[in-house]
Short mmCIF file of the C-alpha atoms (twelve columns), coordinates in Angstrom:
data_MODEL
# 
_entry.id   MODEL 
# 
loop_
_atom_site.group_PDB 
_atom_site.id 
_atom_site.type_symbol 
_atom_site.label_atom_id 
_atom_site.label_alt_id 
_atom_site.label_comp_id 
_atom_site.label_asym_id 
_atom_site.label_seq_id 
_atom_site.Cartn_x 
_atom_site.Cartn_y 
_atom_site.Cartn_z 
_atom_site.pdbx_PDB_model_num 
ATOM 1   C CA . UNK A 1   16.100 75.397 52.199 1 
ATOM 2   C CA . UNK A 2   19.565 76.430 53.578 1 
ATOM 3   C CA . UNK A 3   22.059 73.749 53.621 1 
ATOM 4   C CA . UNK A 4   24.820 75.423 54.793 1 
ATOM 5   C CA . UNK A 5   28.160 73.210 54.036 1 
ATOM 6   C CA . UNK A 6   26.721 69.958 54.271 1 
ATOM 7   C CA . UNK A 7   26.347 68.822 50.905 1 
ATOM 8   C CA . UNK A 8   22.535 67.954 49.868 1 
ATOM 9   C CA . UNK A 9   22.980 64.208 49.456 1 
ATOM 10  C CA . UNK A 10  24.197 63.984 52.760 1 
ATOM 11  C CA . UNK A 11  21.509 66.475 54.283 1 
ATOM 12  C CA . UNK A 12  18.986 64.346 52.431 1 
ATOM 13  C CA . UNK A 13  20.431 60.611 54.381 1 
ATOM 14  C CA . UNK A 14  20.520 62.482 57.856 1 
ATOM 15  C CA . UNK A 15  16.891 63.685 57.332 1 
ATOM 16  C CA . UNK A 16  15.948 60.318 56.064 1 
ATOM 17  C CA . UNK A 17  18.388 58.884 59.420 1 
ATOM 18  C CA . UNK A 18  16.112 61.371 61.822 1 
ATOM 19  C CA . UNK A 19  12.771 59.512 60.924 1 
ATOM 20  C CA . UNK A 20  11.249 56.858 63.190 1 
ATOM 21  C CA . UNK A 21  10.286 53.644 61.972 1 
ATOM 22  C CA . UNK A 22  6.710  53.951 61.966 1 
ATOM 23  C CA . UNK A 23  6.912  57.195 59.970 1 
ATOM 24  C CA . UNK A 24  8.917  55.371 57.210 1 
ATOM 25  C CA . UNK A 25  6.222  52.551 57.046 1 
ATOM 26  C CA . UNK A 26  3.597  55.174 56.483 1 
ATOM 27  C CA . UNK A 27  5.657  56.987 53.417 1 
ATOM 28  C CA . UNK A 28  5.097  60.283 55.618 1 
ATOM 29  C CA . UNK A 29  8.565  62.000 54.728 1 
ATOM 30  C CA . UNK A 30  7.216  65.018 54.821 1 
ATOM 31  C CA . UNK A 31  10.647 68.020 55.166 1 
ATOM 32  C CA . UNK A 32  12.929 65.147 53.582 1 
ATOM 33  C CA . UNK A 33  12.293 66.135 50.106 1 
ATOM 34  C CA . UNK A 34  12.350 62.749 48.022 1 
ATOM 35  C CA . UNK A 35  12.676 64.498 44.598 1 
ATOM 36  C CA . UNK A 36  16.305 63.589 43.918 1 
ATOM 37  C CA . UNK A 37  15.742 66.508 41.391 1 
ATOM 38  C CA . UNK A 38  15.338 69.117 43.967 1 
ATOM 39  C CA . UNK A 39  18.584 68.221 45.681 1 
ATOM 40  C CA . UNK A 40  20.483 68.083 42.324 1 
ATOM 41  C CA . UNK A 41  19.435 71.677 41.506 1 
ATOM 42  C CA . UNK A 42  20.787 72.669 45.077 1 
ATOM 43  C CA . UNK A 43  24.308 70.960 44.309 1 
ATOM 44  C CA . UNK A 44  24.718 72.358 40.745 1 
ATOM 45  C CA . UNK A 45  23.500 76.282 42.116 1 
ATOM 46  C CA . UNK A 46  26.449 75.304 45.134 1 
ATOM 47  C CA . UNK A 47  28.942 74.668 42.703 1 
ATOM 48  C CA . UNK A 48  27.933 77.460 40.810 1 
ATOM 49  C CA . UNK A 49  28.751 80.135 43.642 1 
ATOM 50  C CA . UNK A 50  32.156 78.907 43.787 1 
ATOM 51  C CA . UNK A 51  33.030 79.131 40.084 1 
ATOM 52  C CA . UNK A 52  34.414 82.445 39.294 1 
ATOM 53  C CA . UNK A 53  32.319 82.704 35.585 1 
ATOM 54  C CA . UNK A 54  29.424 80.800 34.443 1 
ATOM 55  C CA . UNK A 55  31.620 79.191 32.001 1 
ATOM 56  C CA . UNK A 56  33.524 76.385 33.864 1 
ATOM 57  C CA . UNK A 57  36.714 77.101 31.825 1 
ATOM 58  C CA . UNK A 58  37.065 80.413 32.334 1 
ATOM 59  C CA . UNK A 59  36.602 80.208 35.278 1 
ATOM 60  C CA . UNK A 60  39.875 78.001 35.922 1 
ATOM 61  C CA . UNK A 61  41.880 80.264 34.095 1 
ATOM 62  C CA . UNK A 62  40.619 82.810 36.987 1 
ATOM 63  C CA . UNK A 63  41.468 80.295 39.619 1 
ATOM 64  C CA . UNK A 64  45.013 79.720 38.071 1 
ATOM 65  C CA . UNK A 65  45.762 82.965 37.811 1 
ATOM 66  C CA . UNK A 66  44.927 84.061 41.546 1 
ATOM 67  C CA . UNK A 67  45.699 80.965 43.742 1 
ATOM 68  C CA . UNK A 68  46.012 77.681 41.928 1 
ATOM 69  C CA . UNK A 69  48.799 78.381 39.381 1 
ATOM 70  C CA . UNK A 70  51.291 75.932 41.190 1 
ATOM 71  C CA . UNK A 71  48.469 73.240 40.887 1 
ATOM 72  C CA . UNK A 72  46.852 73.564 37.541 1 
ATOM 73  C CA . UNK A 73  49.262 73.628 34.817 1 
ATOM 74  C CA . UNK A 74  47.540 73.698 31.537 1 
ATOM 75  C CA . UNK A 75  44.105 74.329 30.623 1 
ATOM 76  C CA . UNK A 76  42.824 73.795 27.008 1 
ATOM 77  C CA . UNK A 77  39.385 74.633 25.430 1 
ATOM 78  C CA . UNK A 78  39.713 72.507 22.283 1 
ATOM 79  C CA . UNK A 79  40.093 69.528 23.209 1 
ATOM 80  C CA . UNK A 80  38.849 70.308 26.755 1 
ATOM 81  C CA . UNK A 81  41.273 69.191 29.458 1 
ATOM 82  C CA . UNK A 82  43.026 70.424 32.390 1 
ATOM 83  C CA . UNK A 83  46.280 68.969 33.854 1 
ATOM 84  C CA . UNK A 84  46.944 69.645 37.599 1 
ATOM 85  C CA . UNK A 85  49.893 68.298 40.003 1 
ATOM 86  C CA . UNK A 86  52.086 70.001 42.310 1 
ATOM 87  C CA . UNK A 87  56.205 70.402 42.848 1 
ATOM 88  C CA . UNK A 88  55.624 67.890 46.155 1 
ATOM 89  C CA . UNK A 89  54.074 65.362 43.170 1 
ATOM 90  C CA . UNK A 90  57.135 65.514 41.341 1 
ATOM 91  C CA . UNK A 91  59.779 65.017 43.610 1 
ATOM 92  C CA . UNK A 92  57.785 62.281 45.294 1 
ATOM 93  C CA . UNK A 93  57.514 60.834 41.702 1 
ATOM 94  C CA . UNK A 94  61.901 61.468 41.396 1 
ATOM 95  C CA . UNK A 95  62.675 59.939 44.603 1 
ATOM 96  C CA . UNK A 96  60.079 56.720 44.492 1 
ATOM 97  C CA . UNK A 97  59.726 55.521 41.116 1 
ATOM 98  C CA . UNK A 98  63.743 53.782 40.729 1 
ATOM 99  C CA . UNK A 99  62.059 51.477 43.363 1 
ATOM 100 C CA . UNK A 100 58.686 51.721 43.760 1 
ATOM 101 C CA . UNK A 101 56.176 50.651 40.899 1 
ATOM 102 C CA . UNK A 102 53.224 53.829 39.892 1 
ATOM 103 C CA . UNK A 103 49.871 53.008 38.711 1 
ATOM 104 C CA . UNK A 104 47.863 55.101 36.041 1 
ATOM 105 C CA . UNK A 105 44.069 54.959 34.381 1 
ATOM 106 C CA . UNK A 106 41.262 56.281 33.892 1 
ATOM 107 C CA . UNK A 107 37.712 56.032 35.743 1 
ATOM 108 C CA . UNK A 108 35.519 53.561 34.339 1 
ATOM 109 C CA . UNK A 109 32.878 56.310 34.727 1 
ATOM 110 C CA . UNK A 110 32.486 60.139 33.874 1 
ATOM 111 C CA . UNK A 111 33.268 62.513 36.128 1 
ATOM 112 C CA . UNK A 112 31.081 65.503 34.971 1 
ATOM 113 C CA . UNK A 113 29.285 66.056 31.783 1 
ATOM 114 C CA . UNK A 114 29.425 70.096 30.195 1 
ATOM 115 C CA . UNK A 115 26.569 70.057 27.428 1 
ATOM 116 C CA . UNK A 116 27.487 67.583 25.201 1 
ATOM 117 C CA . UNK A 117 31.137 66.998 26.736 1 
ATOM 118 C CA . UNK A 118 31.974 64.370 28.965 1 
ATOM 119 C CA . UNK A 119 34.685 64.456 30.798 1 
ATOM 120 C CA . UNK A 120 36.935 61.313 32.646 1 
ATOM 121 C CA . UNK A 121 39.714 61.726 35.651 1 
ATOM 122 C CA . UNK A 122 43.060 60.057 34.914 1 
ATOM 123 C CA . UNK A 123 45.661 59.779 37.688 1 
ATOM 124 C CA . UNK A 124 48.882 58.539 38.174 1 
ATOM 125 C CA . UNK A 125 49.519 57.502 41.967 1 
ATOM 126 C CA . UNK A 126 51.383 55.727 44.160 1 
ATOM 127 C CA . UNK A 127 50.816 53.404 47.053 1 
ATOM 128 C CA . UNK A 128 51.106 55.768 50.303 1 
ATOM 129 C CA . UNK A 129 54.145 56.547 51.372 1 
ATOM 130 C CA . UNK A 130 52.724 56.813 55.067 1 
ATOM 131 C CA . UNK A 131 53.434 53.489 57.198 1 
ATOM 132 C CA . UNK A 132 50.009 52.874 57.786 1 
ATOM 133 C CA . UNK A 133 49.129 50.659 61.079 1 
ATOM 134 C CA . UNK A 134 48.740 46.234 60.760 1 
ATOM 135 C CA . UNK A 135 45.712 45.770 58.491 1 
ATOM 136 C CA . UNK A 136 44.860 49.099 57.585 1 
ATOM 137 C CA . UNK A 137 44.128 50.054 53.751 1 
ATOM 138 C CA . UNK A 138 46.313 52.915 52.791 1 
ATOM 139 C CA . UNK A 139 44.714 55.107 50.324 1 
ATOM 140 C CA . UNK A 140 46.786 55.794 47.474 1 
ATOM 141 C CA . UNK A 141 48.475 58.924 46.553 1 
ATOM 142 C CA . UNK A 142 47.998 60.734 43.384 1 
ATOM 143 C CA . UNK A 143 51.120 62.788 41.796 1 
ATOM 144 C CA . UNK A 144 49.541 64.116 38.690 1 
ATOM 145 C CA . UNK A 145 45.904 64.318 37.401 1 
ATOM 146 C CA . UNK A 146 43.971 64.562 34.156 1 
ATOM 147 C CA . UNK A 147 40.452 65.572 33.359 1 
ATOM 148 C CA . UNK A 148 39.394 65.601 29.919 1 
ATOM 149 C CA . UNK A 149 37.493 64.997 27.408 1 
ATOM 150 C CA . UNK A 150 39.987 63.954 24.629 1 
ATOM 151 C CA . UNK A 151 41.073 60.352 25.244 1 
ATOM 152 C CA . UNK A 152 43.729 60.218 22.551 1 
ATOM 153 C CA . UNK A 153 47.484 59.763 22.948 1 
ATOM 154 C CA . UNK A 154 48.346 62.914 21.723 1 
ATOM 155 C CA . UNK A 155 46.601 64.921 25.129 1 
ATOM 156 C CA . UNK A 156 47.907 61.609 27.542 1 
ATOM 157 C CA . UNK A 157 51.128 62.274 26.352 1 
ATOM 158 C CA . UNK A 158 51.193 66.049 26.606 1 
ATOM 159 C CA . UNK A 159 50.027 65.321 30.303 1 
ATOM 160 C CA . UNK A 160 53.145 63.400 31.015 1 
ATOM 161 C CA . UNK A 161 55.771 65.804 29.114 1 
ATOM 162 C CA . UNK A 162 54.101 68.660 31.283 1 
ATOM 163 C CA . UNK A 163 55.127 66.276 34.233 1 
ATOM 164 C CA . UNK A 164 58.554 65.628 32.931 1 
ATOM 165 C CA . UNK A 165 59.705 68.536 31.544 1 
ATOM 166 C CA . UNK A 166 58.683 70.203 35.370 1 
ATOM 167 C CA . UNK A 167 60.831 67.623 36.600 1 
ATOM 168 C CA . UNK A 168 63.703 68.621 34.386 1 
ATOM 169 C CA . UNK A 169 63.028 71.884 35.591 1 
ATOM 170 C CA . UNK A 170 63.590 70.767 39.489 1 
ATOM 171 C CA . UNK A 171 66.771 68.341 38.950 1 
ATOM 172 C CA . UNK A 172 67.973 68.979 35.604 1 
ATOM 173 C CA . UNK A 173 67.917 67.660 32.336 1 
ATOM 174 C CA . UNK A 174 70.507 64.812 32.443 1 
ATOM 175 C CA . UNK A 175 69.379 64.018 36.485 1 
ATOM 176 C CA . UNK A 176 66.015 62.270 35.543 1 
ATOM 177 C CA . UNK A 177 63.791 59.386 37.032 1 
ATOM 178 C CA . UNK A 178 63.082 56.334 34.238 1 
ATOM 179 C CA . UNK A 179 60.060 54.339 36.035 1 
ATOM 180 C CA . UNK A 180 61.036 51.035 37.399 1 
ATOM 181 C CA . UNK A 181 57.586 50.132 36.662 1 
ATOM 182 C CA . UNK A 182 53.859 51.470 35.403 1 
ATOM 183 C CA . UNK A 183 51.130 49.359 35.909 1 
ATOM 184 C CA . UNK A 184 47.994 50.012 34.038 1 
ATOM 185 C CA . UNK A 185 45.009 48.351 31.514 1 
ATOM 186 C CA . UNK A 186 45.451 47.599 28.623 1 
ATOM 187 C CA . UNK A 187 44.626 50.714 27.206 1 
ATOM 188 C CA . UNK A 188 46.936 51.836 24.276 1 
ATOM 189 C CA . UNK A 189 47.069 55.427 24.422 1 
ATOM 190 C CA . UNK A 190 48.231 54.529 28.272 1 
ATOM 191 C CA . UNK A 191 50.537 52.256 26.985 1 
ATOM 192 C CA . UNK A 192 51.917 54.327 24.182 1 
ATOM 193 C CA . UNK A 193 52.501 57.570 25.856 1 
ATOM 194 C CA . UNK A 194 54.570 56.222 28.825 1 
ATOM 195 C CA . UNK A 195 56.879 54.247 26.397 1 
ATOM 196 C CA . UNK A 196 56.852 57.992 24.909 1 
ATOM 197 C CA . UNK A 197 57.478 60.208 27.276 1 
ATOM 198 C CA . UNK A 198 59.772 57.719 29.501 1 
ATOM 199 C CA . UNK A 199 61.530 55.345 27.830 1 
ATOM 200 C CA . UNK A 200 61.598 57.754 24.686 1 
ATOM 201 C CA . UNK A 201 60.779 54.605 22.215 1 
ATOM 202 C CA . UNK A 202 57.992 53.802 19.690 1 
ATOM 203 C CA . UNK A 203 55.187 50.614 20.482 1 
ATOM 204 C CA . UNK A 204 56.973 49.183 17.428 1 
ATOM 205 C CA . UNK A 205 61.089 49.746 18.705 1 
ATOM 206 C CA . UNK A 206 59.659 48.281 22.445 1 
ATOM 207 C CA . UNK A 207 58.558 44.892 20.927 1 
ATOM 208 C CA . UNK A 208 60.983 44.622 18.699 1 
ATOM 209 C CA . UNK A 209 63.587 45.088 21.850 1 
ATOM 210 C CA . UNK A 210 61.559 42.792 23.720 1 
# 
């Protein structure tokens, strides 16, 4: 069955859209394909042809290397993660975040399993930046992005010195953005790692100060 680009859940809900109502009474779906298995196998050998190797790390380190290296900054095979944002992400970071507050966490849910790894999205974003029209939901924009499968403070934090030592890079050491705000859970490795990485104190010196 060739899907061309539409992706097979959605080819699956158009076929299922095309049927008339008496031949979803009958069950007839006959050229719909109901095995949710067969469309997974058509999605996982469609993401396959666009990997570069069969083994999903290397082939990001490909990607880097020939187009993405100004988007994926780090890649690491023990602990898995990769850490992605752009230049645009940090100066939009430098010039919003005296005034306006950022959010961070993680999904509640995984984002892909490899084998026995399971891996979870963490972004830092902020509310659109775009004047959006009366009553519209703005979506919000994210300025630097985690996936990995190490949840400790050690890799969050890494993630945000990778952010902020590129934004040393850009403005200079001593010319550098302190949040006037992060909202997040109540996650501690979260909570830790900003203190960390941008207020340069300890959990222990922040409630003693406080």
């Amino acid at each position: 069955m060739n899907c061309g680009k539409a992706c097979p859940s959605r080819l699956h809900t158009e076929r299922l859209g095309k049927l008339d109502e008496h031949t979803l009474a009958s069950g007839n779906l006959t050229g719909v394909c109901v095995d949710g298995s067969v469309f997974k196998q058509i999605s996982y050998e469609g993401r396959r042809q666009l990997q570069s190797d069969k083994d999903l790390l290397t082939s990001l380190l490909l990607k880097k290397q020939d187009s993405l290296n100004n988007y994926i900054r780090q890649i690491s095979a023990s602990p898995s993660y990769v850490v992605s944002f752009t230049d645009a992400g940090v100066r939009l970071f430098h010039e919003l975040a005296k005034t306006v507050p950022l959010h961070w966490d993680a999904t509640g849910s995984v984002t892909w399993k490899d084998g026995n790894k399971e891996y979870l999205y963490y972004a830092i974003v902020f509310p659109n930046p775009t004047r959006q029209e009366e009553g519209e939901k703005s979506c919000p924009c994210p300025i630097a992005e985690l996936i990995s499968t190490n949840q400790s403070e050690p890799t969050i934090s890494n993630w945000l010195q990778l952010f902020r030592y590129r934004e040393k890079s850009i403005y200079r050491f001593r010319n550098l953005t302190t949040p006037c705000l992060i909202s997040s859970d109540r996650s501690l490795p979260l909570l830790v790692s900003s203190l960390k990485v941008f207020s340069g104190e300890t959990m222990k010196q922040y409630l003693e100060r406080s």
